[in-house]
C-alpha positions as CSV (number, residue, x, y, z in Angstrom):
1,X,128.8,102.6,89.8
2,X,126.9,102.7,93.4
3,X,123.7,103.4,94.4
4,X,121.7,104.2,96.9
5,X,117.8,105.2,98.0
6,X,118.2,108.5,99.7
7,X,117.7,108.2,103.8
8,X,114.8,109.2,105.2
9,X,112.4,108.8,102.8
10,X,108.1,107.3,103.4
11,X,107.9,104.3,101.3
12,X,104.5,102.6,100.9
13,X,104.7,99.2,99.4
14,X,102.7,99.8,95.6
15,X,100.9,96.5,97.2
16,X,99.2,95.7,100.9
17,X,98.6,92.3,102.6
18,X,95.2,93.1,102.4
19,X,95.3,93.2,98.4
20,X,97.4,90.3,98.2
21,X,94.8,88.1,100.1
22,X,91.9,89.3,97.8
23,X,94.3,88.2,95.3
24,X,94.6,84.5,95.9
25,X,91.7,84.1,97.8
26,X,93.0,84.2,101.2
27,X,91.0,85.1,104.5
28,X,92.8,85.0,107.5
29,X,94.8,87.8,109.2
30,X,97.0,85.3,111.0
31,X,99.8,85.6,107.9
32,X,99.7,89.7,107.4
33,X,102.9,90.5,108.9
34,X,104.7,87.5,107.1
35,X,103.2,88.5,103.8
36,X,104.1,92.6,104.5
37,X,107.7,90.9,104.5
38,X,107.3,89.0,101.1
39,X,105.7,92.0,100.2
40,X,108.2,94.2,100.6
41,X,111.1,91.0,99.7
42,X,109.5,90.7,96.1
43,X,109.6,94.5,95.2
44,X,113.3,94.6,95.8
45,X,113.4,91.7,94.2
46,X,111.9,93.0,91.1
47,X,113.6,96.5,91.5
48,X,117.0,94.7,91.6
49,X,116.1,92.4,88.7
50,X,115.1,94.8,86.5
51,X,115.7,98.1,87.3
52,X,112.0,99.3,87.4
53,X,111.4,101.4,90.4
54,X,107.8,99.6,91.6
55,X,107.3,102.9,93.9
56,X,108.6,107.0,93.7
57,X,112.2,107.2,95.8
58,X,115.3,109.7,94.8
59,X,118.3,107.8,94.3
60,X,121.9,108.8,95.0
61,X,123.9,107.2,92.0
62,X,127.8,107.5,91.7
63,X,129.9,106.9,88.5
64,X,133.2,106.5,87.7
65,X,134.7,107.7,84.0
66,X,135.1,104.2,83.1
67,X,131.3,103.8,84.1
68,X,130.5,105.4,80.9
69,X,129.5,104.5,77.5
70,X,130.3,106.7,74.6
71,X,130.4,109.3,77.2
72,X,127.4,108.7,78.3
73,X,126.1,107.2,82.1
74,X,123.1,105.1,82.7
75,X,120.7,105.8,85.7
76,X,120.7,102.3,87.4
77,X,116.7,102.7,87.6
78,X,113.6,103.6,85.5
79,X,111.5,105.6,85.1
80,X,113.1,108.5,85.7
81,X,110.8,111.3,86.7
82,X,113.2,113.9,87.8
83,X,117.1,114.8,87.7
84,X,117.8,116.9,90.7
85,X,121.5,117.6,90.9
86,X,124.5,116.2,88.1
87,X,128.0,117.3,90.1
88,X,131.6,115.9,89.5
89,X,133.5,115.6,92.7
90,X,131.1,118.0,94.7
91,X,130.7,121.0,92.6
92,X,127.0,121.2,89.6
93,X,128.4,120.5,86.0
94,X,126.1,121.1,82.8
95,X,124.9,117.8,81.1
96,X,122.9,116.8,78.4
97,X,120.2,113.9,78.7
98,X,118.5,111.3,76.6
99,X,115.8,108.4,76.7
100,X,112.2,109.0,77.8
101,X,111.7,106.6,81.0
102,X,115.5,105.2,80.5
103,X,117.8,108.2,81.1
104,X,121.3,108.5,80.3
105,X,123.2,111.5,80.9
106,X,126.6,113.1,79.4
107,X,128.1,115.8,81.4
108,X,129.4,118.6,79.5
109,X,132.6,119.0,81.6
110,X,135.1,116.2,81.2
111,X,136.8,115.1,84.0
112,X,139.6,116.5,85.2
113,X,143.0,114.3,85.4
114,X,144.0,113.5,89.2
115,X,147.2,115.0,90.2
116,X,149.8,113.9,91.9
117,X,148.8,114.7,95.2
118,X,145.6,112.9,94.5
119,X,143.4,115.7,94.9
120,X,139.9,115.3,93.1
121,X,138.3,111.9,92.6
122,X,136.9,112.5,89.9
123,X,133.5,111.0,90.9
124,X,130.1,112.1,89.3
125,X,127.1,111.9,91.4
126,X,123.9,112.1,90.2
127,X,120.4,112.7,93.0
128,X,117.4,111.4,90.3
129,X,113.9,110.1,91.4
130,X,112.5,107.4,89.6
131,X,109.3,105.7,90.1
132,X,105.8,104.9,88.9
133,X,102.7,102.3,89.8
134,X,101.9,99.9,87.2
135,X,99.7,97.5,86.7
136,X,102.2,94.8,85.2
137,X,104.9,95.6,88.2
138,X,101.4,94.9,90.7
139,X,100.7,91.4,89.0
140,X,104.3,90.6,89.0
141,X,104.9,91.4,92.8
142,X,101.4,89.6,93.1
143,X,103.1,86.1,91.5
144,X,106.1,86.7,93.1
145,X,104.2,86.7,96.6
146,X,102.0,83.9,96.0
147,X,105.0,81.8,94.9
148,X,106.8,82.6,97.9
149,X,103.5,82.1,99.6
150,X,102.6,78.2,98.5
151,X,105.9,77.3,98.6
152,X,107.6,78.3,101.9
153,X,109.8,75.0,102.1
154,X,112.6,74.2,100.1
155,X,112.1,70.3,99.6
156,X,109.0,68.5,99.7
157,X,109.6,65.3,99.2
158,X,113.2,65.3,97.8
159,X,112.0,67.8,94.9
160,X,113.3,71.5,95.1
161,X,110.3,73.9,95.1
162,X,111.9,77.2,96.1
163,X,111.7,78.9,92.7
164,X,109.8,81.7,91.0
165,X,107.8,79.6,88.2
166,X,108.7,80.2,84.7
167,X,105.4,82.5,84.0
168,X,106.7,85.0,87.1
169,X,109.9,84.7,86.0
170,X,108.5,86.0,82.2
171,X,106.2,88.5,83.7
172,X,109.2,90.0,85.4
173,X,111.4,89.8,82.5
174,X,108.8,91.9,80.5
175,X,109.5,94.5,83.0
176,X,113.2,94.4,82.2
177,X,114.9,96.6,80.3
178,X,118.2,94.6,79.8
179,X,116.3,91.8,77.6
180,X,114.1,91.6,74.3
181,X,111.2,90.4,76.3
């Protein structure tokens, strides 16, 4: 499977440098364009780990058949708010879906067996948007941020700091749909 965020699309960060410093208690504007970087470093961060799209984007996903489960494909992120176009090698195909914010999808065409000459790849592609603000994803980029934050240095006196502390780290996993968190 690949994915990818659709080009050209306005993405505003579901947190601002401004926020963050109310946050931990931070006045100065002398850090805002690092902390717009961490910012922005911890949402991927968290989209990657978990799969929870922090902001709204439409996503280009691409499956092989051996992707599947049961004949069924997962969308790589959640929650899914819209399923704009299901096609196998180019051309629409019906499907069926299920799960509420987790979507899967079976399409109701089978792919077809390459021939000889190679001609069809057999590739579905599915165009989705997934997204949402929550409060729980906020907090999370928040810790993520401030951990980043207070400990920009990898050693301080021979002891390795550059780690998400074990309550971010749980906070995140909560958001994660591939553990019993």
């Amino acid at each position: 499977m690949q994915v990818r965020e659709k080009a050209l699309q306005t993405l505003t960060e579901p947190v601002t440098a401004s926020e963050f410093k109310t946050y931990i208690g931070y006045s100065g504007s002398d850090q805002d364009s690092l902390l717009a970087t961490m910012i922005k470093s911890a949402r991927l961060f968290l989209e990657s780990e978990c799969g929870f799209s922090c902001i709204s984007k439409v996503y280009e996903a691409e499956f092989e058949k051996s992707d599947a489960v049961d004949g069924w494909y997962k969308l790589p992120f959640y929650p899914v708010t819209l399923i704009t176009s299901v096609e196998i090698d180019d051309t629409a195909v019906d499907y069926e879906e299920k799960g509420l914010k987790v979507k899967e999808i079976k399409p109701e065409v089978l792919f077809q067996t390459i021939s000889i000459l190679g001609t069809g790849l057999n590739i579905l592609q599915v165009e989705f948007t997934a997204g949402e603000s929550s409060d729980l994803a906020k907090m999370a980029i928040y810790r993520i941020v401030a951990d980043l934050f207070n400990y920009k240095e990898d050693f301080v006196s021979g002891v390795n700091i550059a780690y998400l502390s074990f309550d971010t780290m749980r906070l995140v996993n909560s958001l994660n749909t591939n553990t019993s968190i």
